[in-house]
N, C-alpha and C positions, 0 to 999 in steps of 0.2 A: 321156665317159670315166667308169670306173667309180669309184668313190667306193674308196682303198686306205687300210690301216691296221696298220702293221708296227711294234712295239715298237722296241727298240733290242735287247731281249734273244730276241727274236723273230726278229731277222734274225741275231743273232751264234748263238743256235740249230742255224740251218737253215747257217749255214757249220760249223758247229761241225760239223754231221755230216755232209757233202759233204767236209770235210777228212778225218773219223774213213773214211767209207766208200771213201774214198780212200787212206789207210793203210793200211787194211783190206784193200784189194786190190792195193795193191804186191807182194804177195809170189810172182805171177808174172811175172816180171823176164823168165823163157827159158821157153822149148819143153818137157816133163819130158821126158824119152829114149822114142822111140818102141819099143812092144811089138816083138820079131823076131816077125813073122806071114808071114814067108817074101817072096815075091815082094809084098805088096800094104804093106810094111814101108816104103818110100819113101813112097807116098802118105801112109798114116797120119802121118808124120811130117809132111809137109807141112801135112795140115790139122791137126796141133797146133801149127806155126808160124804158122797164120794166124789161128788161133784164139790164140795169145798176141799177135799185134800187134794186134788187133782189142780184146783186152781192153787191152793197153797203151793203145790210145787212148780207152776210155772212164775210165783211170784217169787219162789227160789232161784228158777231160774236165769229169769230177768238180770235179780241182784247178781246173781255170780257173773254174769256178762257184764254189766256194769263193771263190776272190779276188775276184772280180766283185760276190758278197754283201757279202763285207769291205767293196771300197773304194767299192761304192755307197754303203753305209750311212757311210763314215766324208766322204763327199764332200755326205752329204744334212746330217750333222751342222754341216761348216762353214759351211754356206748356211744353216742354219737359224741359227746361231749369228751370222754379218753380219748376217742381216736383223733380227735382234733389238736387237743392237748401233744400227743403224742407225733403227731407230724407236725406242729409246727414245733417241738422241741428237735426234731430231724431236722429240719431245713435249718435250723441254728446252728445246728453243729456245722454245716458246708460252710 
């Protein structure tokens, strides 16, 4: 396994902008109204409905890496934090 090394402000960082670029792209919610191009006015609309669900789900995605960054890091901290706890109540005992 590789040998890894992520600050604390390292990882709040890289959520910090999976959040931001995540906000960032919330702001296609719906479809924009498709162009009248006469008969082919259906289609077009369509792939701009699936081209907004398609973006809707990488602005799911985003956010879930976001929180994943978050709570790995906040989940590495309390382990780091028992285990310290716990050896230095070991070395009191000697």
């Amino acid at each position: 396994m590789p040998d890894t090394d992520a600050s604390a402000s390292a990882l709040q960082g890289v959520a910090g902008r999976l959040s931001g670029a995540c906000s960032a792209a919330q702001g296609l919610s719906t479809p924009p109204p498709a162009p009248n191009l006469g008969p082919v006015t259906g289609s077009v609309a369509a792939v701009l409905s699936a081209y907004t669900s398609a973006y809707a789900a990488v602005v799911d995605g985003l956010e879930n890496a976001a929180h994943k960054v978050r709570t790995s890091h906040e989940s590495y901290i309390v382990v780091e934090q028992v285990n310290y706890h716990n050896l230095a109540s070991q070395d009191g005992d000697k």
